[in-house]
Structure formats: C-alpha cells, structure tokens
C-alpha positions as CSV (number, residue, x, y, z in Angstrom):
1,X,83.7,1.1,-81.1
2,X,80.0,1.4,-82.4
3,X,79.9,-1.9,-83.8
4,X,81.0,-3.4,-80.3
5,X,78.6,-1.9,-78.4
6,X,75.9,-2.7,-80.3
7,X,76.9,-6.5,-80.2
8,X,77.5,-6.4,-76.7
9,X,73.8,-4.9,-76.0
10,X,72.8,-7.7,-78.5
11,X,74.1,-10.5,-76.9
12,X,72.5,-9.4,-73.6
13,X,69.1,-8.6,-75.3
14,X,69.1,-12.1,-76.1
15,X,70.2,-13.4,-72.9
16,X,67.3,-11.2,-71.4
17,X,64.7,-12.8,-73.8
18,X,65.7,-16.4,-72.4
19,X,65.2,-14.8,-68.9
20,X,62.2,-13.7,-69.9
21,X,61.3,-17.0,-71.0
22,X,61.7,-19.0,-68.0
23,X,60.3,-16.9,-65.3
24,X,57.2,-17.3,-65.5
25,X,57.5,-21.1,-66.3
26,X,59.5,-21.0,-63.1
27,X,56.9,-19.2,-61.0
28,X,54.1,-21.1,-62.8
29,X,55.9,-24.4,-62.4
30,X,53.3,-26.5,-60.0
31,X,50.4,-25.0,-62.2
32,X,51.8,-25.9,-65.3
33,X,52.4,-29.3,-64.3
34,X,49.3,-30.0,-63.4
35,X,47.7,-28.8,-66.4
36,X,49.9,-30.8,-68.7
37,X,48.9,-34.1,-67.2
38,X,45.8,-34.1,-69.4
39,X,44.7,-33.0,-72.8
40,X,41.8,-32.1,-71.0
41,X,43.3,-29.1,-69.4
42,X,44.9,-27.8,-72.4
43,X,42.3,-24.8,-72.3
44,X,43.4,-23.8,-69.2
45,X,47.3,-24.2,-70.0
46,X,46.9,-22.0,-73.0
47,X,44.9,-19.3,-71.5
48,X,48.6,-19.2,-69.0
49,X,50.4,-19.2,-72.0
50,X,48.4,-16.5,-74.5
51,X,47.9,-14.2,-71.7
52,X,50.7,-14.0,-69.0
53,X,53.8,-16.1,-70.9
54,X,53.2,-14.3,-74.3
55,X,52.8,-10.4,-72.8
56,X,55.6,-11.3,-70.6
57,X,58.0,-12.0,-73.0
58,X,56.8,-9.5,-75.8
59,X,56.0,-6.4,-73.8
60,X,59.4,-7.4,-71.8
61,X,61.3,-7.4,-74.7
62,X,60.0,-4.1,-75.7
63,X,57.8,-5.5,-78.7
64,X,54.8,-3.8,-79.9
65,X,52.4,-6.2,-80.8
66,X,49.9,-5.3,-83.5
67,X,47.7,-7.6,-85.5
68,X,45.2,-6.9,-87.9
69,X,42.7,-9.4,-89.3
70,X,41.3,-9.0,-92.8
71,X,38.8,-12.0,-91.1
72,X,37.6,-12.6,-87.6
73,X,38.4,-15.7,-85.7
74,X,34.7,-17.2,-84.7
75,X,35.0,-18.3,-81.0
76,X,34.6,-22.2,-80.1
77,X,35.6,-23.0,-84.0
78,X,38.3,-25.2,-85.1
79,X,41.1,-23.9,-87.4
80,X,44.8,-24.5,-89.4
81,X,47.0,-21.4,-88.4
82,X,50.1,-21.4,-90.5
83,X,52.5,-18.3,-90.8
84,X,56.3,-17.8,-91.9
85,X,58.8,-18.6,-89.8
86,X,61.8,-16.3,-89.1
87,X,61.9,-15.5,-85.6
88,X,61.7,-17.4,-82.1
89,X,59.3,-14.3,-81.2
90,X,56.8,-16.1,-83.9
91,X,55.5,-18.5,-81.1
92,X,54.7,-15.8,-78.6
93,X,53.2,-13.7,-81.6
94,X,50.9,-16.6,-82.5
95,X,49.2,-17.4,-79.1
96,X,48.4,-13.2,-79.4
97,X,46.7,-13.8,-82.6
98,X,44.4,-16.9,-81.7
99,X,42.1,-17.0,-78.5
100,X,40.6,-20.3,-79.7
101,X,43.2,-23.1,-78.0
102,X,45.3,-24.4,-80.3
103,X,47.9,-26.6,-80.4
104,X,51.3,-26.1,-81.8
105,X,53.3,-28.7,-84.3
106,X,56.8,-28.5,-83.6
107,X,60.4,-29.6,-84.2
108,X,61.2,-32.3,-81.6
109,X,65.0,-30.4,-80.9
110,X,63.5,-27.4,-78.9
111,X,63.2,-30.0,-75.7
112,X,66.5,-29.3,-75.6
113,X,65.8,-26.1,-74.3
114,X,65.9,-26.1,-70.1
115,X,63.0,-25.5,-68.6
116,X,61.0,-24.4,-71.5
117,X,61.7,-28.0,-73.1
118,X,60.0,-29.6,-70.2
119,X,56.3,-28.0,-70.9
120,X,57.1,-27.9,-74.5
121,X,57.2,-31.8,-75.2
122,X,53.6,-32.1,-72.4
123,X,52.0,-29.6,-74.2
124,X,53.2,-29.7,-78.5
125,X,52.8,-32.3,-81.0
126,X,56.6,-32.3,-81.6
127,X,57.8,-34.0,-84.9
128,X,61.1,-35.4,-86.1
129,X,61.1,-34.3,-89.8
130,X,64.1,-36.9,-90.9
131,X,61.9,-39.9,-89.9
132,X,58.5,-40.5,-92.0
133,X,57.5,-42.6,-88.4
134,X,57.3,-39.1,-86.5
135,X,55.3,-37.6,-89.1
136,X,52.8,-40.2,-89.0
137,X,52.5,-39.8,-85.4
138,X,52.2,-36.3,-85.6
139,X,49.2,-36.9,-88.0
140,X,47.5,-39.0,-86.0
141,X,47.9,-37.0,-82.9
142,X,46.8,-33.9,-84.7
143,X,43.5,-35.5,-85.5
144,X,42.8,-36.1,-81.8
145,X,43.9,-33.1,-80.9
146,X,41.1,-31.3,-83.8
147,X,38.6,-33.5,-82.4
148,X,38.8,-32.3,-79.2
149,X,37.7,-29.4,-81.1
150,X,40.8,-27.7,-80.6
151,X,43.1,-25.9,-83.6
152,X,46.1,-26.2,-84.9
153,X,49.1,-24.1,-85.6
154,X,51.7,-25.5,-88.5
155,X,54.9,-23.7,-89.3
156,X,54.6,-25.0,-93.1
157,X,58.1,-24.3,-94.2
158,X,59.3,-27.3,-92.0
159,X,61.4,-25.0,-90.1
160,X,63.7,-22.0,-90.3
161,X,65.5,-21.0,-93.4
162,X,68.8,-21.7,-93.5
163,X,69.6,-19.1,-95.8
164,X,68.9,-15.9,-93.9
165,X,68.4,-13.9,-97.2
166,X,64.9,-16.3,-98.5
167,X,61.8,-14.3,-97.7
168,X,59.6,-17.4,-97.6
169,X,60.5,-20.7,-98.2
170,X,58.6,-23.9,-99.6
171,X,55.7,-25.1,-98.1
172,X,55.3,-28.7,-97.0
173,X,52.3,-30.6,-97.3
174,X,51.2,-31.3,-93.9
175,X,49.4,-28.6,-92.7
176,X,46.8,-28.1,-95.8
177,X,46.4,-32.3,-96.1
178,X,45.2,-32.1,-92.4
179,X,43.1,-28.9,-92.9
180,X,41.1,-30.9,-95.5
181,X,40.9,-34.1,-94.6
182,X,39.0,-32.2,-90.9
183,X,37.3,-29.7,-93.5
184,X,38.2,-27.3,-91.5
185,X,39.4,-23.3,-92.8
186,X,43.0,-22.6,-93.0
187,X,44.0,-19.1,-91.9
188,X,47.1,-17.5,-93.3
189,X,49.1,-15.0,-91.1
190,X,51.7,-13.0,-92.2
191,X,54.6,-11.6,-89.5
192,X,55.3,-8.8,-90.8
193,X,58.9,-7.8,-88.2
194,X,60.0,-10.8,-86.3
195,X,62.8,-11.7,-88.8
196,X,64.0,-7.8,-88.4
197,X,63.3,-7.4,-84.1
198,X,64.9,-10.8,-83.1
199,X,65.7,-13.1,-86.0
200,X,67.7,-16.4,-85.0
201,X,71.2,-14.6,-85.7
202,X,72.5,-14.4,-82.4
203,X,73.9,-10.8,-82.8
204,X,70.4,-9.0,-83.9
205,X,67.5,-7.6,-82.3
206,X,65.9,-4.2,-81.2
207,X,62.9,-3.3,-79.7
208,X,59.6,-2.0,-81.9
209,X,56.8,-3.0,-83.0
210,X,55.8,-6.4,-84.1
211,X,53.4,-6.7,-86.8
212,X,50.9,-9.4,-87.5
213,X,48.3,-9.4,-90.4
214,X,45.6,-12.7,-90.4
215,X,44.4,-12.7,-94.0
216,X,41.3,-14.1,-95.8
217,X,40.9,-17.6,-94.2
218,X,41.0,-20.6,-97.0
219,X,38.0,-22.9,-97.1
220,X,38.3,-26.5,-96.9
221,X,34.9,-27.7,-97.2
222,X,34.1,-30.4,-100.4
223,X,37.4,-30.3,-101.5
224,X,39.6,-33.7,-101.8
225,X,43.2,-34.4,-100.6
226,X,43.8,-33.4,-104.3
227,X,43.4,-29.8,-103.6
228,X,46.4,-30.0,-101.2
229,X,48.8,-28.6,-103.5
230,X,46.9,-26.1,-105.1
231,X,46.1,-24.9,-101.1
232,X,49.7,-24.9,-100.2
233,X,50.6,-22.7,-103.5
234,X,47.4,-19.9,-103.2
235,X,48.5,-19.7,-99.0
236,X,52.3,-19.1,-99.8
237,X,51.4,-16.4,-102.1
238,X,49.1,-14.6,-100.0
239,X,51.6,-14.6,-97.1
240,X,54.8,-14.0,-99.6
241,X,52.3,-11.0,-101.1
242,X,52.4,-9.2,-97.5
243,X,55.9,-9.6,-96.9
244,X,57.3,-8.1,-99.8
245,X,54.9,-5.3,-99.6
C-alpha cells in the first residue's frame, strides 16, 4: 500500500513539473517570440529564462537550490560550462549558476516536447549526435554564438546515461576542442542531487535541496587542439571527485 502511494504522488510530481514548465512559456508566449527572432535579443530572453522560468520551476517543485563556487564568474566574460547530466532539473540548475548569457548545446529530440520545444529549437544550438553533418553545424554555430561574446553550456557526456547505476560517463570531445580553439576558460560544475530529486525514471522524485558546486575554472589560453584530451580527462575527474564524495 506504501509503495502505491508513493508511485501515485510520483507520477503526479512529475506531471506537476511539466505544468510548471509551460506556464510561464504560456503566459510569456508574445515576449518570447519576439525575443527569439534575433540572436540579438538573446540577453534579454535569458534574463526571462534564469530569473522567472528557472525559480518557477525549482522553487515550484520544492527544490532548494544551492551553489557554491570554488571561483567567481567575471561579468561580461565568455566561458565553456559543462556539468554531469542526470536530471531534466540540470537545465533549470544551470541558468541559476551563470548570469553571463549563455547558450545551451542540446539534443535535437527535446523539440518534441509541446510548447517548450517551440522556444527550445529558437533559442539552443540543437545537435543530432548520429550525423557528423549536425555536429559540424553545431561547431560553427557555436563560434558565432562565442563571438557575440556570449558562453556556452555543453552537456559533455553526449547525453543521459543509459545505465542509471554510472556515476559519470565518458566525455566527448566537443566541448573542450571549442573552449580552446576560442581560448576561452572552461568551468566545471558538479550537481550534486538532481539524479536523486528528479532523475529521468519516471517513478522518482522528492522535494530538497539541489546542490551545485562550480569548481576551479580550466584555462585555455596557449594551449593547442592537442590538449583536448588531456582537458576532457583532468574536467571528468574533478567533477567525478565531487560526486562520489
């Protein structure tokens, strides 16, 4: 009797985050149009999205965010924000950790979501990882994108574990091949309690706090496309470090 309780407050939990979700796109629809009809207005679109979209779904869900940063985030200065990725929380949970603008990298299947699709294919660089084509594209756009003078926020395990058991998978190139190639710092955050408050199992979830740590930021500058690898192996660690603290 416990156990169907539970599920059934689970399965509405997670109906109420997708509610959550679309409201305020709903209420913020002629807004949000208008500011995804140009990279111009991508500022203003993300200060919508960090500061009412984000709280709205977190603090409505009950989560308690809390981030601490080993190193501050200098205002006006372009960065590569990578993290581990458990949890569809991780997307609110990153806007709260960044005030620069930033621009997410993304799997092109989420436009299948309604109405959060929509804004999500205007405003991401979305990427089809099974066709080399896309990821060329999503280079390319990422450099315009950086020179804009906007950042960039890489999910560098190429998506969500299958296996819900691996801590942190492999990391893929991308992310730290860009990040040098713009010279530009890569910062590594660690969520701490996204995989345990609402991991993508459909029967999990509970309220409490969400824990985000932004460790030392990796320098780019003078080093080659070389240095990739040893960039992607030194980030996993630090973030795989925190985790399994």
């Amino acid at each position: 009797m416990i156990t169907f309780f539970l599920r059934f407050f689970q399965l509405l939990y997670r109906i109420w985050f997708y509610l959550l979700v679309a409201i305020p796109i709903v209420l913020f629809f002629p807004v949000l149009l208008i500011l995804t009809s140009s990279e111009r207005l991508y500022p203003q679109f993300f200060w919508i999205a960090r500061n009412i979209w984000a709280n709205f779904v977190l603090y409505g869900m009950f989560f308690i965010p809390k981030i601490k940063k080993e190193e501050e985030i200098i205002k006006g200065k372009s960065y590569m924000l990578i993290a581990n990725h458990t949890s569809m929380a991780d997307i609110m949970m990153m806007l709260k950790v960044s005030k620069n603008p930033f621009v997410f990298v993304g799997k092109k299947e989420l436009v299948k979501i309604p109405i959060f699709g929509f804004f999500y294919k205007r405003a991401c660089i979305l990427v089809d990882r099974n066709s080399a084509q896309s990821r060329t594209a999503v280079y390319k756009s990422a450099q315009r994108r950086l020179n804009q003078g906007l950042s960039i926020c890489i999910f560098p395990e190429g998506g969500v574990p299958d296996d819900t058991n691996t801590v942190l998978d492999e990391f893929k190139d991308g992310a730290f091949r860009l990040a040098i190639e713009h010279q530009i710092p890569i910062i590594p955050i660690a969520f701490l309690d996204n995989k345990k408050r609402f991991s993508y199992e459909f029967f999990s979830g509970s309220p409490g706090k969400m824990r985000a740590v932004v460790l030392p930021f990796l320098e780019t500058k003078g080093l080659d496309a070389k240095a990739s690898t040893k960039l992607k192996e030194t980030s996993r660690e630090m973030i795989l470090k925190k985790l399994v603290e």
